[in-house]
C-alpha positions as CSV (number, residue, x, y, z in Angstrom):
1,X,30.2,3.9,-52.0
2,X,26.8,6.1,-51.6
3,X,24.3,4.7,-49.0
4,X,22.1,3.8,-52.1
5,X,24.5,2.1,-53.7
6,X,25.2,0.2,-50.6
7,X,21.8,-1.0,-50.0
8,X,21.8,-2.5,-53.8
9,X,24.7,-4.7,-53.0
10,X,23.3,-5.4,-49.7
11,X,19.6,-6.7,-51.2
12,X,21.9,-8.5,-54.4
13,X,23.5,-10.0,-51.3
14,X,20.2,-10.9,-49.8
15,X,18.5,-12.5,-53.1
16,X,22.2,-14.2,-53.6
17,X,22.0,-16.1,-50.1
18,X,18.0,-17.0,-50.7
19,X,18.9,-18.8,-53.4
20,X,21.6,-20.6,-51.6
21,X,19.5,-21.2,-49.1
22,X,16.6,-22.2,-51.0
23,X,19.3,-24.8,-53.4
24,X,20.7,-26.1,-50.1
25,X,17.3,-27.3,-48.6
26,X,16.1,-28.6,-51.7
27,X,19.5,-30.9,-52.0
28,X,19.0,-32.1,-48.7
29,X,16.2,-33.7,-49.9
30,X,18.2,-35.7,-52.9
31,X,21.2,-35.9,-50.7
32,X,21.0,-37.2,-47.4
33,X,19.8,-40.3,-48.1
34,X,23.1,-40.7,-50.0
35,X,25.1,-40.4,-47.0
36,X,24.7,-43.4,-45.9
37,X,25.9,-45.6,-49.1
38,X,28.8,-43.0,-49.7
39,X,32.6,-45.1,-49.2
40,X,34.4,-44.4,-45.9
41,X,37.1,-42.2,-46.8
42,X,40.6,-42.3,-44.9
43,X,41.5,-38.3,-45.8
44,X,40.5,-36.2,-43.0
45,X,41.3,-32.5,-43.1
46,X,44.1,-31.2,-41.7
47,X,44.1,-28.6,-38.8
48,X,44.8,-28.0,-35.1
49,X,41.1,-28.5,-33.5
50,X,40.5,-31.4,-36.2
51,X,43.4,-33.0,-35.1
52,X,42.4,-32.4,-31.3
53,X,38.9,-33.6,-31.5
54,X,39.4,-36.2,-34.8
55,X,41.0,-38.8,-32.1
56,X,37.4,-38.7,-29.9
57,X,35.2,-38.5,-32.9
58,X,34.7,-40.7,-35.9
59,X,33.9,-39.1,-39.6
60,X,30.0,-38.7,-40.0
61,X,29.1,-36.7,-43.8
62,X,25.6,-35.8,-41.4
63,X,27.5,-33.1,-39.5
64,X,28.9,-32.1,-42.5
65,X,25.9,-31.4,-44.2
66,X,24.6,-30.3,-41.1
67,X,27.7,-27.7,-41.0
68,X,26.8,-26.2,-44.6
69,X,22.9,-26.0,-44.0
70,X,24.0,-24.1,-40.8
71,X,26.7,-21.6,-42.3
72,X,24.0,-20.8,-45.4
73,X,21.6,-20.3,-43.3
74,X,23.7,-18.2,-41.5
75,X,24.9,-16.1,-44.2
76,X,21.5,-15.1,-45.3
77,X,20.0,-14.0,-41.9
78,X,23.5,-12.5,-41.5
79,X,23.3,-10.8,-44.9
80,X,19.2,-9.5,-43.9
81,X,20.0,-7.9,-40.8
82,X,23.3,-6.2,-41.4
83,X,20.8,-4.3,-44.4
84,X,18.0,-3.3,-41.7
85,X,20.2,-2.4,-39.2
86,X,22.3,-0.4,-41.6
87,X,20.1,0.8,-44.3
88,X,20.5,4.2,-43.0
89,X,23.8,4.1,-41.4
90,X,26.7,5.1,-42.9
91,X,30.2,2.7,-41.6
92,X,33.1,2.2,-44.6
93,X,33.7,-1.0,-43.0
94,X,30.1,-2.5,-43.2
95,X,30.6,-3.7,-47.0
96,X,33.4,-5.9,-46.2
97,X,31.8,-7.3,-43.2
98,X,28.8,-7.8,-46.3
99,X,31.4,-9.3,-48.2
100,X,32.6,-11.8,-45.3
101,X,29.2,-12.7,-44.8
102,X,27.6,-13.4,-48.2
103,X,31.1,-15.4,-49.2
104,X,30.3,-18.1,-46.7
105,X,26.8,-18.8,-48.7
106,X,29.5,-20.3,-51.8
107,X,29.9,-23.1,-49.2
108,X,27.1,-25.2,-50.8
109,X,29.3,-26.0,-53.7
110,X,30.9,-28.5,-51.5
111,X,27.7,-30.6,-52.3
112,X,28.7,-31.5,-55.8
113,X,31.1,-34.0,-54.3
114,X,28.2,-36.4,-53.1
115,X,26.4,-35.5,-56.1
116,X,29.5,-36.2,-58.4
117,X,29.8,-40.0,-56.8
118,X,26.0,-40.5,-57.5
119,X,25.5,-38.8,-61.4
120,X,28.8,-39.3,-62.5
121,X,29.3,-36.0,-64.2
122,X,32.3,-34.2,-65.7
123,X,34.9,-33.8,-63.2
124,X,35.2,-30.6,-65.0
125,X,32.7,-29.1,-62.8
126,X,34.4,-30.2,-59.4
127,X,37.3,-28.2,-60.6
128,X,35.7,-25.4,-61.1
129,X,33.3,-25.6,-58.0
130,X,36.4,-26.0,-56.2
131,X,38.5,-22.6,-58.2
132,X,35.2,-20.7,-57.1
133,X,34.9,-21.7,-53.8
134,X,38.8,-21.3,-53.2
135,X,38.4,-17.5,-54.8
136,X,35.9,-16.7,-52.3
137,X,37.3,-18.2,-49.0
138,X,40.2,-15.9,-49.8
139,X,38.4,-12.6,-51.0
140,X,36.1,-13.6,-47.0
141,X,38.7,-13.7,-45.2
142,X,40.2,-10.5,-46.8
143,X,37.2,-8.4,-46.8
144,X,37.8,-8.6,-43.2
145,X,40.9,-7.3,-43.5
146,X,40.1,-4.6,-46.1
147,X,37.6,-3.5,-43.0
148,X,40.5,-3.2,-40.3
149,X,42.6,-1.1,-42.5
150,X,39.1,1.3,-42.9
151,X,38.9,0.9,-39.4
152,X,42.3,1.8,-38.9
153,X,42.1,4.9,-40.4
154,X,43.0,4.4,-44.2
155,X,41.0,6.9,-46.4
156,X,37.6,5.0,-48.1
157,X,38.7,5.9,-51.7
158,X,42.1,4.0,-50.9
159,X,40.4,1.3,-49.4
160,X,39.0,0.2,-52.4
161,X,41.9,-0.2,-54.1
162,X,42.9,-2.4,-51.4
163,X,40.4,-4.9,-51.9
164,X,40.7,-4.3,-55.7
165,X,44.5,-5.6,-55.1
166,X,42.9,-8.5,-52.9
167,X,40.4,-9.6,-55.4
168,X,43.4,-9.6,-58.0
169,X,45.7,-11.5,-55.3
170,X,42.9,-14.1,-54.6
171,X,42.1,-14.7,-58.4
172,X,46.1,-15.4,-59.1
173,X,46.4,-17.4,-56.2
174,X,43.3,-19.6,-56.7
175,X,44.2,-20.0,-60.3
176,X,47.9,-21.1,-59.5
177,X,46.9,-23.5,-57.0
178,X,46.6,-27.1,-58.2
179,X,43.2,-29.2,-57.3
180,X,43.2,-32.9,-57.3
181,X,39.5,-33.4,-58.8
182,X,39.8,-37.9,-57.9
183,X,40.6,-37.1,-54.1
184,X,38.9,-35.4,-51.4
185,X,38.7,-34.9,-47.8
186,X,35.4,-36.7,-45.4
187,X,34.5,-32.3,-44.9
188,X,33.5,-32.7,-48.8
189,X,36.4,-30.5,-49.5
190,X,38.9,-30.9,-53.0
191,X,42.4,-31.8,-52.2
192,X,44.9,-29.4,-53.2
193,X,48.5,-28.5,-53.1
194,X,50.1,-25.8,-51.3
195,X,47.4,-26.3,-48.2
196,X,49.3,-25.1,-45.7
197,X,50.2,-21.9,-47.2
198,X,46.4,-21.9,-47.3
199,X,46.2,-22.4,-43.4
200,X,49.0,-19.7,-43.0
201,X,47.2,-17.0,-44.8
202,X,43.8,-17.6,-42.7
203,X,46.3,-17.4,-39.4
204,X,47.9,-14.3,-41.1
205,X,44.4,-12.7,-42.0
206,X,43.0,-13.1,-38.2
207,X,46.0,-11.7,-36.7
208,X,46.2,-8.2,-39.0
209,X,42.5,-8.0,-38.8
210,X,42.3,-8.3,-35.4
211,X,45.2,-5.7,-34.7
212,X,43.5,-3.5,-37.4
213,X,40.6,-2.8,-35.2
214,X,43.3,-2.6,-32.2
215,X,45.0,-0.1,-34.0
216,X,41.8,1.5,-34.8
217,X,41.2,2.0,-30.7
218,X,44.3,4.6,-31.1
219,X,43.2,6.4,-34.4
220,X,39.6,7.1,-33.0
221,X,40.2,7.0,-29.4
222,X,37.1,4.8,-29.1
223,X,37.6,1.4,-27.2
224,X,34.5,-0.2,-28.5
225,X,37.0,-1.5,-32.0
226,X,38.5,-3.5,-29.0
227,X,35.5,-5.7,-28.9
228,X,34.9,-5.8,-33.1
229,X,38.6,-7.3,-33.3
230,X,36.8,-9.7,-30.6
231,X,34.1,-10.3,-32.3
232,X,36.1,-11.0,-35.6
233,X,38.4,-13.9,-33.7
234,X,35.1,-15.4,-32.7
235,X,33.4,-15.1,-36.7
236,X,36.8,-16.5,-38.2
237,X,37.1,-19.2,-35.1
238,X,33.8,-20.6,-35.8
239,X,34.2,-20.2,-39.4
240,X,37.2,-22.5,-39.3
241,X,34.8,-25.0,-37.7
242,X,32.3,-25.0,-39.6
243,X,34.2,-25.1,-42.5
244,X,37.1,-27.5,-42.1
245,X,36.1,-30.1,-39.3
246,X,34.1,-33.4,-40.3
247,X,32.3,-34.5,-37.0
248,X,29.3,-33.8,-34.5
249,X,31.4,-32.0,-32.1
250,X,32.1,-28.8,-33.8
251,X,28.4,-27.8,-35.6
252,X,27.0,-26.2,-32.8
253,X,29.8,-24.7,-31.3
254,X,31.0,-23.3,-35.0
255,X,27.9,-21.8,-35.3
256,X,27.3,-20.3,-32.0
257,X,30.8,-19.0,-32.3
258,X,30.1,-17.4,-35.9
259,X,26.8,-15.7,-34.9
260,X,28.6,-14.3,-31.4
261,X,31.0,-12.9,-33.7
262,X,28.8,-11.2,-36.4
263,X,26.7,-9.9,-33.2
264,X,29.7,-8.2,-31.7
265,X,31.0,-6.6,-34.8
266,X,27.8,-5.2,-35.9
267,X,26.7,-3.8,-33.1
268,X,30.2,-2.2,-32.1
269,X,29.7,-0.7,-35.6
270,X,26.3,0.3,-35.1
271,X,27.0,1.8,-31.7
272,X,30.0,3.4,-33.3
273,X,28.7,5.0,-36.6
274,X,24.7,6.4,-35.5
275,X,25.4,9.7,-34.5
276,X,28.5,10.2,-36.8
């Protein structure tokens, strides 16, 4: 991928995220006051630090929303800055982080669940919300891992044929996993089957990615891919909050976590690739 060509996906990322952003704040307006008439629901999501913290905090759809206004947000200043700080600087792996980034503006779809119990529409469109958003939690977390194995030393032209085999992988897996369009958890998340196979491939995904850029301190003899593999632990850590957690405690420290994260692997790169 030419630096030009780069820069096009990177300002289709940008325009992609401001209207996520923009479609986010304007439901707020419409949804929030719905919040507060919406059924208690019994199905929490699953998951270690949900679990941990679920027992000390009650359900509250506010954080929630609070949660995806945060992570949108996020992806598009995310999306901005990784094109000015890169428009001139060439890094194979910067794409992928793109890719990580702009797939966690898609987590507005989760909205249509509120707006589904209001307008009573189709529940044809939840499933396919939920196929969509599926596909591109998988094709995040593995564009982080298609950016290890460039890290790690694997030629650029092959490297896209990884993440050509990913998207494929992602688009057969989120087609052969069945959604259950009537139930859904209080993080405005469709149920579905096979969830924990789900949870294995995130806990799969950090580990490889994170000894990618490990392996990547041997290849280039450059310690700094120490503190990306860091910074990527913090981005999926806070990601998993953010994403999968229903309560005021984890907002904050999701997001906090997330931007850390981004920061670290970034600037590493930056650092890495200026004078190359």
């Amino acid at each position: 991928m030419t630096l030009s060509s780069r820069n096009i996906f990177f300002k289709a990322g940008i325009a992609f995220c401001s209207v996520s952003t923009v479609s986010i704040l304007a439901a707020t307006y419409f949804i929030a006051p719905l919040y507060s008439s919406m059924e208690e629901n019994s199905r929490r999501p699953a998951g270690f630090f949900q679990v941990l913290v679920g027992h000390f905090f009650n359900p509250n759809y506010y954080a929630v929303h609070a949660s995806l206004v945060l992570i949108v947000l996020f992806s598009l200043a995310g999306i901005s800055l990784i094109h000015f700080f890169f428009e001139q600087t060439a890094a194979p792996e910067i794409p992928y982080i793109a890719m990580f980034t702009i797939s966690l503006s898609f987590e507005f779809i989760r909205l249509l669940i509120p707006l589904y119990l209001f307008f009573d529409f189709s529940s044809f469109y939840l499933l396919a919300a939920s196929r969509v958003l599926l596909f591109v939690r998988y094709m995040g977390i593995f564009s982080l891992f298609a950016a290890s194995v460039c890290a790690a030393g694997l030629e650029i032209q092959k490297a896209r044929y990884v993440i050509l085999v990913l998207f494929i992988a992602s688009l057969i897996a989120t087609l052969g996993i069945p959604i259950d369009t009537n139930n859904w958890d209080t993080s405005l998340t469709m149920l579905t089957g096979n969830s924990s196979v789900f949870r294995l491939i995130e806990v799969t995904a950090l580990l490889t990615t994170v000894a990618g850029f490990f392996i990547a301190i041997k290849v280039h003899g450059s310690k700094e891919y120490a503190f990306i593999g860091l910074g990527v632990f913090f981005s999926l850590i806070g990601r998993y909050l953010l994403l999968n957690t229903d309560n005021w405690a984890c907002p904050i420290p999701g997001i906090l976590l997330l931007s850390f994260g981004l920061w670290f692997i970034c600037s590493k790169l930056h650092k890495i690739n200026l004078w190359l």
